[in-house]
C-alpha positions as CSV (number, residue, x, y, z in Angstrom):
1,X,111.1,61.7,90.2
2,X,108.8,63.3,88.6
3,X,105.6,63.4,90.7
4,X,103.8,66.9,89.8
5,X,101.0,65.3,87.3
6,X,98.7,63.9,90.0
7,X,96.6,62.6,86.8
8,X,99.5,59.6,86.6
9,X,99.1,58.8,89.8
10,X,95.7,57.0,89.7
11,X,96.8,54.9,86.5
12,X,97.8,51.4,86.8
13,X,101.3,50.3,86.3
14,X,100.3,48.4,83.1
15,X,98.5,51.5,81.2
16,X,101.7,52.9,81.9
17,X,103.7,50.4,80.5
18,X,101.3,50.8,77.5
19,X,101.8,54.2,77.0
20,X,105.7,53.5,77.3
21,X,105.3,50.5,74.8
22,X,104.0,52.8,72.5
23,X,106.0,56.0,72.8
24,X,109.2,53.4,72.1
25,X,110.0,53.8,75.5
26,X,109.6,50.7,77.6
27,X,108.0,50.0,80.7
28,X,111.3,51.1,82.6
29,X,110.6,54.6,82.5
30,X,108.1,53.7,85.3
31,X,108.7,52.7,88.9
32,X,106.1,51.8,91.2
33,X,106.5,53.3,95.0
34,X,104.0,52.7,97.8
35,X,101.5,51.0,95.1
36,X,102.0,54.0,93.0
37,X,103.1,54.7,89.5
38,X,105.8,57.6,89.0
39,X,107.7,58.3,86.0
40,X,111.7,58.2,85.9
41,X,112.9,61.0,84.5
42,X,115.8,59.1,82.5
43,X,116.2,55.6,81.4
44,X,119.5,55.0,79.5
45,X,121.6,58.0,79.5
46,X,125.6,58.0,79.7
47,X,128.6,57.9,81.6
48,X,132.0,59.6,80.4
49,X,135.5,59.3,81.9
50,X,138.2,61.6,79.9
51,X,141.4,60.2,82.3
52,X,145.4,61.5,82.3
53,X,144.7,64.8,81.9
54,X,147.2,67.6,82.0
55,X,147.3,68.7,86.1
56,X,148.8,72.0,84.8
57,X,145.5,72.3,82.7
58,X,143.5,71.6,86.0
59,X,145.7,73.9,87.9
60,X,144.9,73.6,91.2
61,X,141.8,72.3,93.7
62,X,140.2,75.5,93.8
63,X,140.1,75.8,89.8
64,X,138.6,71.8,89.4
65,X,135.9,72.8,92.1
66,X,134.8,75.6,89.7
67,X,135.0,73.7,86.5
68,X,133.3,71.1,88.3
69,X,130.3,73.5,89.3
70,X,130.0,74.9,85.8
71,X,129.3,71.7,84.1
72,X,126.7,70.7,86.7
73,X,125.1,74.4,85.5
74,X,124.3,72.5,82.3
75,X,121.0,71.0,82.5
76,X,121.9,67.9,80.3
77,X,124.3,66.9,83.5
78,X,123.4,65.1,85.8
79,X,126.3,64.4,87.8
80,X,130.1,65.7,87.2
81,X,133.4,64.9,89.4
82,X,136.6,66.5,88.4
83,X,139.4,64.6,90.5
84,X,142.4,67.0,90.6
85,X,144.8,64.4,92.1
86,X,144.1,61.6,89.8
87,X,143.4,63.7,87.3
88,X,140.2,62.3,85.6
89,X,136.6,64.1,84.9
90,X,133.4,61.6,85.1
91,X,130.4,63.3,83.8
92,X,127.0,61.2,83.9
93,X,124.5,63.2,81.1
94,X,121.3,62.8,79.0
95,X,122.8,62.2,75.2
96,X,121.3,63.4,71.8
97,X,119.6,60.0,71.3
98,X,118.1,59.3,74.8
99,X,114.7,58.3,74.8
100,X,113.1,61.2,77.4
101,X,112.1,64.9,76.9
102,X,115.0,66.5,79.0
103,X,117.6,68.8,78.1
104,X,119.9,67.2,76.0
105,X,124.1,67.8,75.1
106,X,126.5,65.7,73.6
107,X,129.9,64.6,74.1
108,X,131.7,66.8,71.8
109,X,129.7,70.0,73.2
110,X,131.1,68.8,76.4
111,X,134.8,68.3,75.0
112,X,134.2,71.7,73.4
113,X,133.2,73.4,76.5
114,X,136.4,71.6,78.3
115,X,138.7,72.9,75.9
116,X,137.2,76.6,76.5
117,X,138.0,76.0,80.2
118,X,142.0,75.1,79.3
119,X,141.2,71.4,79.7
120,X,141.9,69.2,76.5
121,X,141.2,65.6,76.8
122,X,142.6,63.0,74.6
123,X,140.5,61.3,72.2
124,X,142.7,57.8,72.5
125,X,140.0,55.0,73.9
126,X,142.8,54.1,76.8
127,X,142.2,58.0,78.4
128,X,138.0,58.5,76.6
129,X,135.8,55.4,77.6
130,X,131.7,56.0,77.6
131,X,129.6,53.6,78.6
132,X,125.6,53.1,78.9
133,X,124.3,54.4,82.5
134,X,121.3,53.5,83.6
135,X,119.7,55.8,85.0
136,X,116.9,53.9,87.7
137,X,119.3,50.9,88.5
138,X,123.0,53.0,88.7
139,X,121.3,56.4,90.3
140,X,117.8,56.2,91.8
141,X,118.4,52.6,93.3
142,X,121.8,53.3,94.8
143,X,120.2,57.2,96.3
144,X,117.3,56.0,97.7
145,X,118.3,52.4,98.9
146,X,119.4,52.6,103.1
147,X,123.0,53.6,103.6
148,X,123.7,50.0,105.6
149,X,123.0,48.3,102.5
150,X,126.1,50.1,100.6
151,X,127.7,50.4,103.6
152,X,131.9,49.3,103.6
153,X,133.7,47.7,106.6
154,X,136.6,49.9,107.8
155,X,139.9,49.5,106.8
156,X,141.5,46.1,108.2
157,X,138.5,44.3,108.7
158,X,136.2,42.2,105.8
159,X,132.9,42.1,105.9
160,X,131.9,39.9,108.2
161,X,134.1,40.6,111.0
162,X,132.7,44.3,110.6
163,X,129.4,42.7,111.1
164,X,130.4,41.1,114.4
165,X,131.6,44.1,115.6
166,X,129.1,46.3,114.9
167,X,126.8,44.2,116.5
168,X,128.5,44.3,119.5
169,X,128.8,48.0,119.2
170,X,124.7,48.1,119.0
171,X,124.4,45.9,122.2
172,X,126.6,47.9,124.1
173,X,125.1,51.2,123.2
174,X,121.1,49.8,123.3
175,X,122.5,48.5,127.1
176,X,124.2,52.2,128.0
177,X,120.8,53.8,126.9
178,X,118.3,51.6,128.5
179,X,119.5,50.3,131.6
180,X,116.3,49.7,133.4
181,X,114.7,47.5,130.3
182,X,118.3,45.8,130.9
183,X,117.6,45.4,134.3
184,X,113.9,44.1,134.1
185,X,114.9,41.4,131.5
186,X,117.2,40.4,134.1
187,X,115.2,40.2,137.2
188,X,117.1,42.9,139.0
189,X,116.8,46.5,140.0
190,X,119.0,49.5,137.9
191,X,122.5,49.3,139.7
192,X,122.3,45.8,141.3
193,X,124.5,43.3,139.9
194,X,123.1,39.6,139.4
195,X,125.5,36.9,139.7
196,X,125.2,33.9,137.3
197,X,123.3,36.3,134.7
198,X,123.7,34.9,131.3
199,X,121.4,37.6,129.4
200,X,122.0,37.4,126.1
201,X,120.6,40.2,123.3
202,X,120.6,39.5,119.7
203,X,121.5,41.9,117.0
């Protein structure tokens, strides 16, 4: 985000929207956070996958790690993943036609900066697919959101069980660290046992 004019700051979310309206660029561009207006610094952007690439064109981990770092030196990209093992490259960038004032490249510079590296993708829709990325709702949303939300069970278990479990997990670990709070809440001193205790904590 971009948060160094303080001047936005004291304007109202709909003078911004306003301003967006009439620039032709929507209210999206602004978020507000903590009753605050800050700009987005991308609304609609893109997302490329070039897939079945030639693994003797990627060569090996080490080279897809450095091809990897050299398109995230362009400032137009915003986020790049070279997979050597299924042998794909995703790059997320800011297109010729966004609506925003950042640095700007388009797919065929990035094919033609590929090619320079010994990388030639295909231009068949089945192995080139681009789609729309939005920017606030696919990046900034998923970043700052907390982990639990996104957060996967393990292996072998859905969802729900992995709720259960973890639950448990959290009782058993808030009882390890605070014994005496345990011990209060059940009448007793810390390293008495009660009989008939039937304490119950809640996740």
């Amino acid at each position: 985000m971009d948060r160094r004019d303080t001047a936005q700051v004291e304007k109202t979310e709909s003078q911004f929207a306003k301003e967006g309206e009439e620039a032709g660029q929507g209210e999206s561009h602004f978020i507000m956070e903590n009753g605050k207006p800050f700009r987005m610094p991308y609304r609609i952007i893109k997302k490329v996958t070039f897939s079945n690439l030639n693994q003797n064109e990627l060569i090996d981990i080490p080279h897809v790690a450095r091809l990897q770092y050299r398109l995230l030196l362009f400032d137009a990209v915003i986020k790049a993943k070279v997979d050597y093992h299924k042998r794909f490259i995703r790059i997320i960038y800011n297109p010729p036609h966004a609506d925003n004032n950042r640095e700007k490249i388009s797919r065929e510079k990035l094919i033609e900066f590929l090619a320079n590296e010994g990388v030639h993708v295909s231009a068949s829709p089945e192995d080139t697919v681009e789609v729309d990325y939005d920017y606030f709702k696919e990046h900034y949303s998923y970043a700052y959101f907390p982990p639990s939300i996104r957060e996967s069970p393990p292996y072998g278990y859905t969802r729900e069980e992995w709720k259960r479990l973890k639950a448990e997990k959290e009782k058993e670990k808030y009882r390890a660290e605070h014994p005496g709070i345990i011990a209060r809440l059940l009448g007793k001193k810390p390293g008495m046992k009660k009989k008939g205790s039937g304490l119950k904590l809640h996740p």
